[in-house]
C-alpha positions in Angstrom: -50.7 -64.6 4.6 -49.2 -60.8 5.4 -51.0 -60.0 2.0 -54.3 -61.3 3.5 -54.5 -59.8 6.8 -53.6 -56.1 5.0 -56.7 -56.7 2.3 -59.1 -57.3 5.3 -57.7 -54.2 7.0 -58.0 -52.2 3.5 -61.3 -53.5 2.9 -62.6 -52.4 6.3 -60.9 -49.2 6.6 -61.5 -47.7 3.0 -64.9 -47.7 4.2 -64.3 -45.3 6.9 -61.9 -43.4 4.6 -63.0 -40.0 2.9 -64.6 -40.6 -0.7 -62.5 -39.3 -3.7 -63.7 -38.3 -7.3 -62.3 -40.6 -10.0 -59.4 -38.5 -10.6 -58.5 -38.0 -7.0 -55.1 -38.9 -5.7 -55.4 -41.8 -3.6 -53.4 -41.7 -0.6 -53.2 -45.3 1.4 -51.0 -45.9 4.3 -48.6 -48.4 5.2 -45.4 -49.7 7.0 -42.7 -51.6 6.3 -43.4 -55.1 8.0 -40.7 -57.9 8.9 -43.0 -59.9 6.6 -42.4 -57.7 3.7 -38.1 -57.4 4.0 -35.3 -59.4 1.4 -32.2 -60.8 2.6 -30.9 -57.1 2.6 -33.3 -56.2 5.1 -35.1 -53.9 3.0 -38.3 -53.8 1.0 -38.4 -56.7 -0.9 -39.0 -55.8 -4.5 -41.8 -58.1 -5.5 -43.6 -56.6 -2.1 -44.1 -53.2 -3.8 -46.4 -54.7 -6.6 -48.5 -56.5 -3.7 -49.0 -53.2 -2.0 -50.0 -51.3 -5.3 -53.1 -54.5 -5.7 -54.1 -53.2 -1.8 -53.8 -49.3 -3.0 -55.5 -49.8 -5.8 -58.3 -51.8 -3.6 -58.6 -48.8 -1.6 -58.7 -46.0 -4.5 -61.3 -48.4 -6.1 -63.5 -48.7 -2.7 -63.3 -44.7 -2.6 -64.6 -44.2 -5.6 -67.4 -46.2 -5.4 -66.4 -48.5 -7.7 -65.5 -51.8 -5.8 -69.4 -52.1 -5.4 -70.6 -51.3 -8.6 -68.2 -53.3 -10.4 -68.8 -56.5 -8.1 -72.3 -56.3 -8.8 -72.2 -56.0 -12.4 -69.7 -58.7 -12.7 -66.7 -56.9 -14.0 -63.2 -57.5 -12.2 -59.8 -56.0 -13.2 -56.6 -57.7 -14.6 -53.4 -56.1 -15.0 -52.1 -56.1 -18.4 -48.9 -55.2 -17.5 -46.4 -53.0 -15.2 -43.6 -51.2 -14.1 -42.0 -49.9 -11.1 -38.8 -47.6 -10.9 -37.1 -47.0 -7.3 -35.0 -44.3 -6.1 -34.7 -45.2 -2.6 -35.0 -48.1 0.0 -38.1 -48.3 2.1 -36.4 -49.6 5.5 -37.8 -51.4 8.6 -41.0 -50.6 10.2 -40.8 -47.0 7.9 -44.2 -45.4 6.9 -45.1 -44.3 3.6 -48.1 -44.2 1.3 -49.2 -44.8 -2.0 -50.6 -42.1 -4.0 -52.4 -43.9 -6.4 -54.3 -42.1 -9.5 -55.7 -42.9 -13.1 -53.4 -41.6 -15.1 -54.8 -41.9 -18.4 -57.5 -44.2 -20.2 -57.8 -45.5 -24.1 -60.7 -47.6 -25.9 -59.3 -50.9 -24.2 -57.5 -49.9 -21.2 -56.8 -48.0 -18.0 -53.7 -46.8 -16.8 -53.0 -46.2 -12.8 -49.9 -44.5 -11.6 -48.6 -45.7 -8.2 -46.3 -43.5 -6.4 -44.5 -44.1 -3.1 -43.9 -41.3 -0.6 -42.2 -41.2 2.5 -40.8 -38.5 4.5 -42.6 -36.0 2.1 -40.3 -37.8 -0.8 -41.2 -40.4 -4.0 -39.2 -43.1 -3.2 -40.6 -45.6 -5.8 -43.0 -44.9 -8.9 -45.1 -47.6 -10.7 -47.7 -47.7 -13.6 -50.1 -50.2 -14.6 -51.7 -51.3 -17.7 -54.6 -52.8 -16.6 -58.0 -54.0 -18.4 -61.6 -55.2 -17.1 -63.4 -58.8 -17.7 -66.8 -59.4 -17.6 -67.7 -62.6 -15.2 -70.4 -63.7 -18.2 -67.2 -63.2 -20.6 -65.4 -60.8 -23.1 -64.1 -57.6 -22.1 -65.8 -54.0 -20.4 -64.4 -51.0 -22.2 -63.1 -48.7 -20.0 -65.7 -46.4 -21.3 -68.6 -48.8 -20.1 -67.1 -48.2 -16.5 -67.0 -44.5 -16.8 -70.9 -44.5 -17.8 -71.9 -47.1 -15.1 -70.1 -44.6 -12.5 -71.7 -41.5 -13.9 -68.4 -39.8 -15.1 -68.7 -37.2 -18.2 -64.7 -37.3 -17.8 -62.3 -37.4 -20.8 -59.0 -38.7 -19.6 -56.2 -36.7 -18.4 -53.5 -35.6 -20.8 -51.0 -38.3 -21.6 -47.7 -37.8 -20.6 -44.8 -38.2 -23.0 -43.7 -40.6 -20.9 -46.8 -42.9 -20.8 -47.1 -42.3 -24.8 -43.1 -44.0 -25.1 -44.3 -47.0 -22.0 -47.2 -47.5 -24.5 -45.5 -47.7 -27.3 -42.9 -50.4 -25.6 -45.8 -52.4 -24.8 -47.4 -52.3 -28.1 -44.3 -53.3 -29.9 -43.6 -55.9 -26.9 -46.7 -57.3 -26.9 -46.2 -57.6 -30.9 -43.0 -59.7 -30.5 -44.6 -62.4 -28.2 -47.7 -63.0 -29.9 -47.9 -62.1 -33.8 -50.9 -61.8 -35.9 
């Protein structure tokens, strides 16, 4: 229910938010509830992939792509992702997510998450992610950039996002052969 009440608040308040260009940081802000602690009173792990859906929502809305893509039938899925922390998000402790698309193929997008509090990353995820089409089948991620009016080519992949790539390929190999 915690998740809930913060997607009405995102969807209302990304509305009053400045519009970005597609590749825009995203900053979106938040606190550490009670809701969102594990028995160590910290940030719970699994809360930190919850929050990236809600930053996400916002970068989306900001772009003025929640709208188009609603009425054209097309809806996101995340393929797969990562996080990595370096430090504990605490108690009622601000921070944001900076959320930006990293890099994009023939079949998929790639957004990069990264906590910040204090001024510091304290956490840094990356998603693999992929859109349907409501009437079936899949919308290449250069269908999106056309129906948002973007002449962009896609940032330069990092050597890093090259090697998680890679991973996944091979990964994804293992579980389901041809």
């Amino acid at each position: 229910m915690n998740m809930f009440f913060r997607l009405l608040w995102t969807y209302f308040i990304s509305k009053y938010r400045s519009k970005l260009h597609l590749l825009d940081t995203c900053p979106t802000p938040f606190r550490v509830l009670p809701t969102d602690l594990d028995v160590l009173m910290h940030m719970n792990n699994g809360v930190y992939f919850s929050l990236q859906d809600l930053a996400r929502t916002d970068y989306m809305i900001r772009i003025g792509g929640l709208h188009l893509f609603t009425e054209r039938g097309w809806y996101p899925v995340v393929v797969a992702e990562r996080l990595r922390f370096r430090k504990s998000l605490q108690l009622f402790k601000k921070f944001e997510i900076h959320t930006k698309l990293a890099y994009w193929d023939d079949k998929y997008i790639y957004i990069e998450h990264t906590f910040v509090s204090g001024g510091e990353a304290v956490a840094w995820g990356m998603i693999r992610a992929r859109f349907l089409s409501r009437k079936g089948g899949l919308v290449a991620p250069q269908e999106l950039m056309d129906a948002m009016g973007s002449k962009e080519q896609p940032p330069a992949m990092t050597d890093y996002l090259k090697n998680w790539i890679a991973a996944e390929d091979a990964h994804s190999t293992a579980i389901h052969p041809s």
